[in-house]
Jmol script that loads the backbone (N, CA, C; Angstrom):
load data "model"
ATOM      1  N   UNK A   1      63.272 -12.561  19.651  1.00  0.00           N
ATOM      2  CA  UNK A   1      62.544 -12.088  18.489  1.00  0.00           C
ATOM      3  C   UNK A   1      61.127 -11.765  18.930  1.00  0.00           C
ATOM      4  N   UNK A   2      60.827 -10.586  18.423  1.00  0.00           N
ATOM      5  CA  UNK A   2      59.261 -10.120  19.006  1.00  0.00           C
ATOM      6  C   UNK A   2      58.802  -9.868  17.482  1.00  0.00           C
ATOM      7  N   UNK A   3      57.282 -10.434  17.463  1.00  0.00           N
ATOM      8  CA  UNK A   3      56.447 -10.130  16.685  1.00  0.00           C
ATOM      9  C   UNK A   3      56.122  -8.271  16.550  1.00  0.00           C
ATOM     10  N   UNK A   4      55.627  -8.157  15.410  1.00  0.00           N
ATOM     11  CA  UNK A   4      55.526  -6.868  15.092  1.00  0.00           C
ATOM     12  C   UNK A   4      54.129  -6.455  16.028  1.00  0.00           C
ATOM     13  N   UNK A   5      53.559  -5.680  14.631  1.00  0.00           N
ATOM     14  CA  UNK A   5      52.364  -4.449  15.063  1.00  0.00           C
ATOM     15  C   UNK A   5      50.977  -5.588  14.737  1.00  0.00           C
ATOM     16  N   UNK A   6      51.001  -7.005  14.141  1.00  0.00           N
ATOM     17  CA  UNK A   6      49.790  -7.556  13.626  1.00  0.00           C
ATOM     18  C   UNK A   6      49.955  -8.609  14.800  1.00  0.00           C
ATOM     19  N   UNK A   7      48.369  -9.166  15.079  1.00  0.00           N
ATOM     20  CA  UNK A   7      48.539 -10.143  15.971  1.00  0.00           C
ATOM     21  C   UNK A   7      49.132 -11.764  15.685  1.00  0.00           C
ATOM     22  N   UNK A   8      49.338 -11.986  16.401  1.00  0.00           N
ATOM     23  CA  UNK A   8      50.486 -13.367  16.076  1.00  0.00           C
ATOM     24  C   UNK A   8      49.482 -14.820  16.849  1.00  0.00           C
ATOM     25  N   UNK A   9      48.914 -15.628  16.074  1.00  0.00           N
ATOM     26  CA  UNK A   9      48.388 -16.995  16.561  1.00  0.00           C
ATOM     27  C   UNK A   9      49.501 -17.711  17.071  1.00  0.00           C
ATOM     28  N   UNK A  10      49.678 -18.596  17.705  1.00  0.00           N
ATOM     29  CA  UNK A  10      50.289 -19.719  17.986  1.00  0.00           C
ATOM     30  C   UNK A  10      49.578 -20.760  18.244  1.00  0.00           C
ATOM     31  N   UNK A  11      50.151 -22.194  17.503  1.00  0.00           N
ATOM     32  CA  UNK A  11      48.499 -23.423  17.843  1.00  0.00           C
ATOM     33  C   UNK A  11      49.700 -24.300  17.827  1.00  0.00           C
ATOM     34  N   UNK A  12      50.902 -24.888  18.420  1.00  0.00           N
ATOM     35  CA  UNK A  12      51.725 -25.724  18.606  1.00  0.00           C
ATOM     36  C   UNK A  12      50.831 -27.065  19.433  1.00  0.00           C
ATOM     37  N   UNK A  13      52.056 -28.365  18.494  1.00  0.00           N
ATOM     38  CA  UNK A  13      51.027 -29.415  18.973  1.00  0.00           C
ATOM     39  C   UNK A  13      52.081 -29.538  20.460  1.00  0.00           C
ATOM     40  N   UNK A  14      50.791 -31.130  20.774  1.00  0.00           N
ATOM     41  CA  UNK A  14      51.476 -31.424  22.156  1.00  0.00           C
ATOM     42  C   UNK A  14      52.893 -32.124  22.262  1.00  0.00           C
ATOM     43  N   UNK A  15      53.645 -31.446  21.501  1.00  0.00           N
ATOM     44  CA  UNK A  15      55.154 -32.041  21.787  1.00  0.00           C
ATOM     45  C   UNK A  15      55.274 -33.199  20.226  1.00  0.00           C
ATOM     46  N   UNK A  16      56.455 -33.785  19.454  1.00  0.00           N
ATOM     47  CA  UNK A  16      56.448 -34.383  18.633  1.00  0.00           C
ATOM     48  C   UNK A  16      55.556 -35.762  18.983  1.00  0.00           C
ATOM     49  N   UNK A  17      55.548 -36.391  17.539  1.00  0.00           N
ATOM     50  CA  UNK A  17      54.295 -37.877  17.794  1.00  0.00           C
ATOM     51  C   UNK A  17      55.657 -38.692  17.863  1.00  0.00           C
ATOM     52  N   UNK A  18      54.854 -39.425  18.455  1.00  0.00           N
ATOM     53  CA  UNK A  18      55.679 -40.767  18.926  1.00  0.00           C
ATOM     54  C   UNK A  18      54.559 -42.154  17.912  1.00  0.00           C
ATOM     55  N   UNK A  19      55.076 -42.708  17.150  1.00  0.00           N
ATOM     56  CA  UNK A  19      53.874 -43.875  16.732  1.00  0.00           C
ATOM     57  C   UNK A  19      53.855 -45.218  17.529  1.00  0.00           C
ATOM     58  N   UNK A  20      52.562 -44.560  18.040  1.00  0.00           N
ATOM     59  CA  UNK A  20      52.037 -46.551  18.832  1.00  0.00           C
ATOM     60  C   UNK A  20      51.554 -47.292  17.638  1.00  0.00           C
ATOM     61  N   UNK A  21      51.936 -47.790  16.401  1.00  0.00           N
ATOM     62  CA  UNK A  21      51.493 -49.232  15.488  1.00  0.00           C
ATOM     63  C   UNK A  21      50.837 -48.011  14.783  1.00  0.00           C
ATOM     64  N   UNK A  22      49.728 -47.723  14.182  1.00  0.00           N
ATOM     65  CA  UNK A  22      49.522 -46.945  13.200  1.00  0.00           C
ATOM     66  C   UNK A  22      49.008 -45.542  13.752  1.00  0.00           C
ATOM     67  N   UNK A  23      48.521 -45.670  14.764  1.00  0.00           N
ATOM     68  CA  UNK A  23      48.477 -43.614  14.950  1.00  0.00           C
ATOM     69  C   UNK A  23      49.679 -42.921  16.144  1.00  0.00           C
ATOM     70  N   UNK A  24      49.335 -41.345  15.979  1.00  0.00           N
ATOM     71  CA  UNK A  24      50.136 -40.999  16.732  1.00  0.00           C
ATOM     72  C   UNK A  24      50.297 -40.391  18.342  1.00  0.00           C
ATOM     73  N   UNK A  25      51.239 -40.801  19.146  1.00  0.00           N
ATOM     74  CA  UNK A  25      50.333 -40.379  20.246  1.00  0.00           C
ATOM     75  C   UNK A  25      51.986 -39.127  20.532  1.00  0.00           C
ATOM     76  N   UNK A  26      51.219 -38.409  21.494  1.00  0.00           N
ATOM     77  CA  UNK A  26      51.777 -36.546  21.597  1.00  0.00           C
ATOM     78  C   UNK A  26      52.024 -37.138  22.906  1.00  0.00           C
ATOM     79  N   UNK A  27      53.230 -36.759  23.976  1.00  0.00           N
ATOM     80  CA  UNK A  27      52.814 -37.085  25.490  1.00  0.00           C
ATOM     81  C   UNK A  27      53.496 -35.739  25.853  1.00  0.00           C
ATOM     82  N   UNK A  28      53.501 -34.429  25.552  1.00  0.00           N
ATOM     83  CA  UNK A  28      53.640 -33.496  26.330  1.00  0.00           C
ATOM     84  C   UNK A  28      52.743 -33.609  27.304  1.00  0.00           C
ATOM     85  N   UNK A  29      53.281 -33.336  28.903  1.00  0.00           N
ATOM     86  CA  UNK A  29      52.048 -32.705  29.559  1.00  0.00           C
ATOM     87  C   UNK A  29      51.455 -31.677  29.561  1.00  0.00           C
ATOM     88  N   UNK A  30      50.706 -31.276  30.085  1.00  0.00           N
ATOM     89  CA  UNK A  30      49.455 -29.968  30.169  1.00  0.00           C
ATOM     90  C   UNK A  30      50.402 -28.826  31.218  1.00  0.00           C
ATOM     91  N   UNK A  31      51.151 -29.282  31.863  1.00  0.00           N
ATOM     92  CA  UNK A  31      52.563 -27.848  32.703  1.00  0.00           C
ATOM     93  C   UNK A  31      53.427 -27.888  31.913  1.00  0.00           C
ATOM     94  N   UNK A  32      53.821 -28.817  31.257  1.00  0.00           N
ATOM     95  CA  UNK A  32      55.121 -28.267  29.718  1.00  0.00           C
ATOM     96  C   UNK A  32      54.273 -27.664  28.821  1.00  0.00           C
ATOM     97  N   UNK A  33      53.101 -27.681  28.522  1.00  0.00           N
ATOM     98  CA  UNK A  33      52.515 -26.622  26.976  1.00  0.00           C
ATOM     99  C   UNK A  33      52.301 -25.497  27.818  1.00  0.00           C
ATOM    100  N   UNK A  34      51.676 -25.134  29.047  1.00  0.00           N
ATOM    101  CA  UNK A  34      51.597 -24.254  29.837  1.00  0.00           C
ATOM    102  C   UNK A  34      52.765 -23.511  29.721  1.00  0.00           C
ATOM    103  N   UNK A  35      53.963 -24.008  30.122  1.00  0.00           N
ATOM    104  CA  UNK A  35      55.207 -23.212  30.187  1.00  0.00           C
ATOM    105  C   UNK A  35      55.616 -22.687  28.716  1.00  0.00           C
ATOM    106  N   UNK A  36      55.472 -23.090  27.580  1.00  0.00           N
ATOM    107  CA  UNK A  36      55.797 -22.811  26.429  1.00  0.00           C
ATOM    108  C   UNK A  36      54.876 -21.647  25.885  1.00  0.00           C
ATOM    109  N   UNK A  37      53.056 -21.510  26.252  1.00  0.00           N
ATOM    110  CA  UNK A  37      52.644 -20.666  26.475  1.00  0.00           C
ATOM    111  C   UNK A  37      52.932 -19.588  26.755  1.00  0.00           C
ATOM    112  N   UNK A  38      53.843 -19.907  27.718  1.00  0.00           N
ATOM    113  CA  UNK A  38      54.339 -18.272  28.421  1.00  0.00           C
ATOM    114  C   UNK A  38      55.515 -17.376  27.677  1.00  0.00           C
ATOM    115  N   UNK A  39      56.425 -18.572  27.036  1.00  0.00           N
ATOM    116  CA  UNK A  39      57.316 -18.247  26.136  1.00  0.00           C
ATOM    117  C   UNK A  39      56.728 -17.303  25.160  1.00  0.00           C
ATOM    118  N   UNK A  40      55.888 -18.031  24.348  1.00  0.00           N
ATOM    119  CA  UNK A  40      55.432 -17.926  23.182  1.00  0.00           C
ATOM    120  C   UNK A  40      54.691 -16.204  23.714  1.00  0.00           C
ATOM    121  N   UNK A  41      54.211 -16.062  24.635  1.00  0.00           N
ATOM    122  CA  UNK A  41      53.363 -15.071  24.965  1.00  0.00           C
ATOM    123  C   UNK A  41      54.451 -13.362  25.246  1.00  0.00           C
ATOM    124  N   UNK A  42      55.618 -14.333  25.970  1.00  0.00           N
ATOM    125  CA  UNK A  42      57.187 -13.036  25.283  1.00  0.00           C
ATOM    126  C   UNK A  42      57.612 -12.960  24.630  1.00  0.00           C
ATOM    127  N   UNK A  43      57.411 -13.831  23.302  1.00  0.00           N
ATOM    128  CA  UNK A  43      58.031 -13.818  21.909  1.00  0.00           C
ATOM    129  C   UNK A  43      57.367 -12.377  21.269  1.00  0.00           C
ATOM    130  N   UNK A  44      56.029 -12.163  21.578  1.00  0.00           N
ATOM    131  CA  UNK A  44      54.589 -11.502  21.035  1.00  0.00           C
ATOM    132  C   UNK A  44      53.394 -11.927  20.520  1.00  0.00           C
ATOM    133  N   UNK A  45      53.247 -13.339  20.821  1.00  0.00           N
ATOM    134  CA  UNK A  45      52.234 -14.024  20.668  1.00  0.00           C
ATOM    135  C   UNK A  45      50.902 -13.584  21.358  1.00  0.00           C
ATOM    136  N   UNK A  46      50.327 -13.098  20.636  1.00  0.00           N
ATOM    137  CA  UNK A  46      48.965 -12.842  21.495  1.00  0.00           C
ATOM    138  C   UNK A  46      47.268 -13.706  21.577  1.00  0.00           C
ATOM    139  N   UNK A  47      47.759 -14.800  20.284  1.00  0.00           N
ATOM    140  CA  UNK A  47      46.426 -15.768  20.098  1.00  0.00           C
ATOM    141  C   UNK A  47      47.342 -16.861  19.871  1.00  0.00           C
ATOM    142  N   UNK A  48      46.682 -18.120  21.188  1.00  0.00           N
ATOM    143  CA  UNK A  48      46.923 -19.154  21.888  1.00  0.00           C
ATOM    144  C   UNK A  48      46.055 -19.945  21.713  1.00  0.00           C
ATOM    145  N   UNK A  49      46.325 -21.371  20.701  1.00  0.00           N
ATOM    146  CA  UNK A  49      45.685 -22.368  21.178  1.00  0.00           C
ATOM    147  C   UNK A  49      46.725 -23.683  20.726  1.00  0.00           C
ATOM    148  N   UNK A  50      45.640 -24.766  20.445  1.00  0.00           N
ATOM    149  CA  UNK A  50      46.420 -26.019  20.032  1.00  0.00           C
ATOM    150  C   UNK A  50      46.421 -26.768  18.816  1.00  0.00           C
ATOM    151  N   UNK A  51      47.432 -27.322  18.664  1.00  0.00           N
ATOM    152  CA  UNK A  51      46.970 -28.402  17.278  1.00  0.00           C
ATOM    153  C   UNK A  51      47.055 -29.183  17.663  1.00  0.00           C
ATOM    154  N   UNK A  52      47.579 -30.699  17.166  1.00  0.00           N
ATOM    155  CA  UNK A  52      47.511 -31.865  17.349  1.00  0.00           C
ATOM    156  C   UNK A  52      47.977 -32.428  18.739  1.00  0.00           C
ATOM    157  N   UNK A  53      47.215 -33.424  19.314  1.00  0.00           N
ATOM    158  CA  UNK A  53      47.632 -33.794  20.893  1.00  0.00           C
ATOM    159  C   UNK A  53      47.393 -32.928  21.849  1.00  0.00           C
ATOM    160  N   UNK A  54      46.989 -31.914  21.838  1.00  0.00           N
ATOM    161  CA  UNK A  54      46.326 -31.347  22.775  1.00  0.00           C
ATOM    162  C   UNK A  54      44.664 -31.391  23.170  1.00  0.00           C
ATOM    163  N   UNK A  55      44.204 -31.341  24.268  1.00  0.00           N
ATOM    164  CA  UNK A  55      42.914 -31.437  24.484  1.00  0.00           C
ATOM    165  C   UNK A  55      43.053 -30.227  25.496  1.00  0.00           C
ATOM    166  N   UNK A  56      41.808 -30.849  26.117  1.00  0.00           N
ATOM    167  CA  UNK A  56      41.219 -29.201  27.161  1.00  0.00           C
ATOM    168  C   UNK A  56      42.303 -29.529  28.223  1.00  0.00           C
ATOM    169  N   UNK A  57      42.614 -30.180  29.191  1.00  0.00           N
ATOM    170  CA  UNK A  57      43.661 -29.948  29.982  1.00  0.00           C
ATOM    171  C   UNK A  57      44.774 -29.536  29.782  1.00  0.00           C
ATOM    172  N   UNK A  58      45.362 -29.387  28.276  1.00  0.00           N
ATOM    173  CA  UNK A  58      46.470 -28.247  28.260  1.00  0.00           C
ATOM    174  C   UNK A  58      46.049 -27.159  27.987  1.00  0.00           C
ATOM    175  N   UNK A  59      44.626 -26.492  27.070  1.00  0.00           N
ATOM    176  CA  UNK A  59      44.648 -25.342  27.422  1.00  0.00           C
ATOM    177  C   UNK A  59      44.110 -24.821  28.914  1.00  0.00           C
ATOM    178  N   UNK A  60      43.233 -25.253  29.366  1.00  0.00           N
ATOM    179  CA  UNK A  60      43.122 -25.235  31.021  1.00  0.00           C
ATOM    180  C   UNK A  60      44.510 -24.811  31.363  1.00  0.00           C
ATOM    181  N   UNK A  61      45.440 -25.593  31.495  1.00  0.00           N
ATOM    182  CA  UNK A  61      47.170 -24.800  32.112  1.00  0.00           C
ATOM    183  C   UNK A  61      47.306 -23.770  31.386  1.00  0.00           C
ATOM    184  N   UNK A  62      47.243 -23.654  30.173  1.00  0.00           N
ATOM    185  CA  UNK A  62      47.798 -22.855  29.595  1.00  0.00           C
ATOM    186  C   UNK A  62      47.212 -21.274  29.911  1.00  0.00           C
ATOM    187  N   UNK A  63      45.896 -20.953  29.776  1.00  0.00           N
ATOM    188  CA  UNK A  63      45.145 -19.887  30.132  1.00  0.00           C
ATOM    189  C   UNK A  63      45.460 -20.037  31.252  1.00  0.00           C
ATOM    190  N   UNK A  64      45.180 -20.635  32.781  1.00  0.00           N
ATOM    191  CA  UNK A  64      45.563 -20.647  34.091  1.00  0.00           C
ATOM    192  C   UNK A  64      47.016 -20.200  34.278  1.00  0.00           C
ATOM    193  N   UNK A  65      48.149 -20.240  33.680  1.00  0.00           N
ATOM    194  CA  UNK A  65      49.215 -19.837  33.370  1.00  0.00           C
ATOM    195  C   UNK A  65      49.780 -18.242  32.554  1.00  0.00           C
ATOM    196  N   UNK A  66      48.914 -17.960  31.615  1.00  0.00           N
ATOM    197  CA  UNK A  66      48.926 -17.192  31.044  1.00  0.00           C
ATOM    198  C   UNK A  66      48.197 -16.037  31.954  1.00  0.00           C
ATOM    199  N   UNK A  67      47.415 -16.249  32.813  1.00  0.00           N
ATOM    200  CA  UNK A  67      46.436 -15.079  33.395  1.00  0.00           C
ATOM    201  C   UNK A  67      47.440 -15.209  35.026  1.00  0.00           C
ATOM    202  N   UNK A  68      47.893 -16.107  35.384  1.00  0.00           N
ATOM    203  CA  UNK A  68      48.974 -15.693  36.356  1.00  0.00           C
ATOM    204  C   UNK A  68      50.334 -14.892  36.087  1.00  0.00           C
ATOM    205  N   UNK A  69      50.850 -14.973  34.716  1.00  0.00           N
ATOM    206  CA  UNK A  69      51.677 -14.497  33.958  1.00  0.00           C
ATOM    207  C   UNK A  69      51.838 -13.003  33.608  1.00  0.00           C
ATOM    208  N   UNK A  70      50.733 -12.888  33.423  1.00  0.00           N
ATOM    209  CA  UNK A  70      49.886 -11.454  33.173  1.00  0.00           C
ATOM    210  C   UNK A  70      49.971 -10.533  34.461  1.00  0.00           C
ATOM    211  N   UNK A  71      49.379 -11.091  35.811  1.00  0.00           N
ATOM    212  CA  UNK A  71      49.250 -10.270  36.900  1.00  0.00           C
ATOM    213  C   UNK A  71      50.677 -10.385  37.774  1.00  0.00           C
ATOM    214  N   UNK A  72      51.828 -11.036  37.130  1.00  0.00           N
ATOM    215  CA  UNK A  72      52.476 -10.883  37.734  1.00  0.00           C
ATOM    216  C   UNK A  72      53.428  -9.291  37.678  1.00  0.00           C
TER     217      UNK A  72
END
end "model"
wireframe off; spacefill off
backbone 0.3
color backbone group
């Protein structure tokens, strides 16, 4: 399935929560959101970021991934 003619966000969290006692913790790593990135980026996704459980080391992969992706 490819997105149309309008640009398409994607902000997926870091993988489902898992609950440690009352909050939630995400344990995707930062090379699994990277790789889903790339998915998401052949679906027609053209705006990439994160929601919940992600910090800067998955988008770090993810752009580092996405710009190798690109020149390939």
């Amino acid at each position: 399935v490819r997105a149309g003619m309008a640009p398409v966000l994607a902000a997926p969290n870091a993988g489902l929560p898992e609950w440690n006692g009352e909050r939630p913790v995400y344990r995707l790593r930062p090379d699994a959101f990277a790789e889903a990135a790339i998915q998401f980026a052949e679906a027609g996704v053209r705006l990439f970021a994160g929601c919940c459980g992600v910090g800067p080391e998955h988008l770090r992969a993810a752009a580092a991934a996405l710009r190798a992706h690109q020149g390939e």
